[in-house]
C-alpha positions in Angstrom: -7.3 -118.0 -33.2 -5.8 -118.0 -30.0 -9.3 -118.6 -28.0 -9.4 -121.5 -30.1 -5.5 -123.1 -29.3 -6.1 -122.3 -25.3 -9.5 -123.8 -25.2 -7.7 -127.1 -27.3 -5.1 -126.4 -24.5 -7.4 -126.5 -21.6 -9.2 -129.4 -22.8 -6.0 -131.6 -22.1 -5.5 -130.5 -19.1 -9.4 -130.7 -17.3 -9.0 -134.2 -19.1 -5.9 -134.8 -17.2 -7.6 -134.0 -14.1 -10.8 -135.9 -14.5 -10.0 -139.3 -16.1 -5.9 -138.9 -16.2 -6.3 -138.4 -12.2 -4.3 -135.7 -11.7 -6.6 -134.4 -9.7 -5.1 -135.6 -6.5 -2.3 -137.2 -7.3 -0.9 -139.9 -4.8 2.9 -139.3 -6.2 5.3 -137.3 -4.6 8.2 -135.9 -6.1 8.9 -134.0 -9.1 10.3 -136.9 -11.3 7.3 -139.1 -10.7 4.6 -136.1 -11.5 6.2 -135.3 -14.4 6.3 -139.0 -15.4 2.5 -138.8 -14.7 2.1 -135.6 -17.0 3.8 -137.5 -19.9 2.2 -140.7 -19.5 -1.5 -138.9 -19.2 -0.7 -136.1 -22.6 0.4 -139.3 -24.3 -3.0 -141.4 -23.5 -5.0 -138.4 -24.6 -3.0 -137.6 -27.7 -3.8 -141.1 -28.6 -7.7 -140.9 -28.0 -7.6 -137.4 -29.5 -5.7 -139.1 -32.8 -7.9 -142.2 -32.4 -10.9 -140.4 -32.8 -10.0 -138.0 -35.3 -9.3 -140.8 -37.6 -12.6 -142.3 -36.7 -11.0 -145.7 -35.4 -12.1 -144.4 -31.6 -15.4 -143.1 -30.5 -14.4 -142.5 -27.0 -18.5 -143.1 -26.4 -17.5 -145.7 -23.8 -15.1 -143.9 -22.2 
């Protein structure tokens, strides 16, 4: 069970880097990353809630 929770984990997070872009981040300071964190979790929460529903395909994402 935990392989499952860390892979669910690590999904967020190689989300985050690829479409959240915080890959290279263009911010600087620790206020404004961590703004960037929360704003990205909270976008993919969403699409992860949308499309558990069935409301969101993501397939044009």
């Amino acid at each position: 069970t935990s392989l499952k929770i860390r892979k669910r984990i690590e999904e967020g997070f190689g989300w985050l880097k690829t479409v959240g872009g915080l890959r290279k981040t263009k911010l600087i300071g620790r206020a404004k990353l961590s703004a960037q964190l929360l704003l990205g979790f909270s976008v993919y929460n969403l699409i992860r809630l949308g499309s558990l529903s069935g409301w969101w395909r993501g397939a044009h994402v």
